[in-house]
C-alpha positions in Angstrom: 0.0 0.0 0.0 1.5 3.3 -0.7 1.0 6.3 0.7 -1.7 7.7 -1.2 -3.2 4.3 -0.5 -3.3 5.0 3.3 -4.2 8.7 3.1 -7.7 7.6 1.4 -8.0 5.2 4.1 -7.6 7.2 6.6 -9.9 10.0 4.7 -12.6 7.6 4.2 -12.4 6.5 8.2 -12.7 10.5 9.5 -15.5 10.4 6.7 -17.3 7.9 8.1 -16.7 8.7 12.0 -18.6 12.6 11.2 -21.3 10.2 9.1 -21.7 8.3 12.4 -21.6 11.5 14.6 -24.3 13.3 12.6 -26.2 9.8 13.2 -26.3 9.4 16.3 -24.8 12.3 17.9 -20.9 12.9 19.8 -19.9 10.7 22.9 -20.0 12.5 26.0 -18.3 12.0 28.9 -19.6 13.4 32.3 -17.4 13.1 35.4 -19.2 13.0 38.8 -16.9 13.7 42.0 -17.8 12.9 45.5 -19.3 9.7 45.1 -19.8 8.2 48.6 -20.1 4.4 49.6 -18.6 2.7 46.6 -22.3 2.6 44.4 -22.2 1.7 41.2 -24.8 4.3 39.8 -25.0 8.3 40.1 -26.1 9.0 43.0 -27.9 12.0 45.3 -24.7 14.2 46.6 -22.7 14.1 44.0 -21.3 17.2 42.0 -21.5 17.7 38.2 -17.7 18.2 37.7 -17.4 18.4 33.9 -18.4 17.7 30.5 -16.4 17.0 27.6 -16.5 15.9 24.1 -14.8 12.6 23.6 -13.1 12.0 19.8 -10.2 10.1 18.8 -8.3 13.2 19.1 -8.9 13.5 22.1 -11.4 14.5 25.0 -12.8 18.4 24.7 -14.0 20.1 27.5 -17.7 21.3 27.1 -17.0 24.9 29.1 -20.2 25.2 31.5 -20.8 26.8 34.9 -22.5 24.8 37.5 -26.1 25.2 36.6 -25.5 24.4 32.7 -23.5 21.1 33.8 -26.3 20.2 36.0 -29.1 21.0 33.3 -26.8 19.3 30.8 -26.4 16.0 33.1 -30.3 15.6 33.5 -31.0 15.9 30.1 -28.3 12.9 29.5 -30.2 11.2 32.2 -33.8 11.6 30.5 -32.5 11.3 27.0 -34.7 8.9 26.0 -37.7 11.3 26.7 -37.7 14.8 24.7 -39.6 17.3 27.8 -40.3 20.7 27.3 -39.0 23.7 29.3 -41.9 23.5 32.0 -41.4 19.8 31.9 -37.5 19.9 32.5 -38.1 22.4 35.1 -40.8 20.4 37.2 -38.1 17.8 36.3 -34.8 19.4 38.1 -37.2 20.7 40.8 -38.2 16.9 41.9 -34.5 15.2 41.4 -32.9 14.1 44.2 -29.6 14.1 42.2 -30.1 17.8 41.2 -31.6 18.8 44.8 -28.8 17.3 47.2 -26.5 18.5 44.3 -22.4 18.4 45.9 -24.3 18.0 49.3 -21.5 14.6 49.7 -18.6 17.9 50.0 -19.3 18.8 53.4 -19.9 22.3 52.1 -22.9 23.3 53.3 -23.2 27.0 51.7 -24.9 25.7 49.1 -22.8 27.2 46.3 -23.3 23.9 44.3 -27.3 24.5 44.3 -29.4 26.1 41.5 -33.0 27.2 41.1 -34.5 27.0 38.0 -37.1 28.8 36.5 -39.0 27.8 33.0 -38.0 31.2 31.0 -34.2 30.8 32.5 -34.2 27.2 31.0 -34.9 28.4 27.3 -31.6 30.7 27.9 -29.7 27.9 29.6 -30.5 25.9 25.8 -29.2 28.0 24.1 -26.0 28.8 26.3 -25.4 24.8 26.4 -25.8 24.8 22.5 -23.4 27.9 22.4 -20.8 25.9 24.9 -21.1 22.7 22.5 -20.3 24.1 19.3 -17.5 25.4 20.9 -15.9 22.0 22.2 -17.2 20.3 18.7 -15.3 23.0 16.2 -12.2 22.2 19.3 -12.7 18.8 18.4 -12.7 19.8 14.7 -16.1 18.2 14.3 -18.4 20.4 11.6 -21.5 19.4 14.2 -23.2 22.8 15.9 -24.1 22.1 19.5 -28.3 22.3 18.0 -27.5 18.9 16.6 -26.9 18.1 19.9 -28.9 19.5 21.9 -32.2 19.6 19.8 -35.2 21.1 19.5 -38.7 19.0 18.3 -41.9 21.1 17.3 -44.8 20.2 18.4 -48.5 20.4 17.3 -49.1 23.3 19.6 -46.9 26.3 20.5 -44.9 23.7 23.0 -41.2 22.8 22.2 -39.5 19.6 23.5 -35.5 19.4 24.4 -33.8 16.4 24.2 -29.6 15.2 24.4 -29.1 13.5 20.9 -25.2 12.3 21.8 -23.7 8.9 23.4 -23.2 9.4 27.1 -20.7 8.0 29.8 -20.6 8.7 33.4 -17.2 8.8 34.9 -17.1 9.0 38.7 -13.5 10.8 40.1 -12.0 10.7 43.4 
């Protein structure tokens, strides 16, 4: 095989990888810290430490402040259920993750809490979107963070949010 050869190759693989991404979304990796009693599953406590954007390149930080990386970690959670604003709200309201939120750090001046409001979610989308196109065009993926984060009309006025991406939980000591 010459050179040439292995340069197709090689095109045809990166072709096929952004094919697969646009398919089925990026892989995501969310690291949880402060994981107490050796569970095997996310659990109430924790803290939403980061998101990134995993490639063969490499692993891209998805740059979000607490509340995004919490809003962003329930909707990779409920994934398989597109919910409205009102719905996602209700949603983060009711969550024992999201309301015992880094409670497992000792800290208790609740710096790690958020309260969410309906309106404020529809700004949080589009912040999230805003952070994942960044990490994607890092990743040199041609995907804008609305492929990722989507939107689906529906019959009415009403607009439902869901995570279209892969998604692993890492938990860190």
């Amino acid at each position: 095989m010459n050179n040439r050869d292995l340069l197709m190759d090689e095109v045809d693989v990166i072709l096929a990888e952004l094919v697969s991404y646009r398919a089925r979304g990026p892989h995501l990796r969310i690291r949880h810290r402060f994981q107490r009693g050796g569970m095997e599953y996310c659990g109430p406590g924790e803290e939403v430490q980061s998101c990134s954007v995993i490639v063969r390149a490499g692993e891209f930080l998805v740059r979000l402040p607490v509340a995004l990386r919490l809003v962003t970690d329930y909707l990779a959670r409920h994934q398989h259920q597109p919910q409205s604003a009102r719905q996602i709200h209700l949603g983060l309201r009711t969550d024992n993750f999201c309301l015992k939120h880094g409670d497992n750090t000792g800290d208790r001046s609740r710096c790690l809490k958020r309260k969410f409001s309906t309106s404020g979610l529809k700004e949080y989308v589009k912040r999230i979107r805003k952070a994942l196109t960044l990490a994607l065009q890092e990743a040199g993926l041609g995907i804008q963070g609305s492929e990722v984060l989507v939107s689906e009309k529906t019959v009415g006025n009403e607009v439902l949010y869901s995570l279209k991406a892969t998604v692993e939980w890492q938990h860190v000591k």
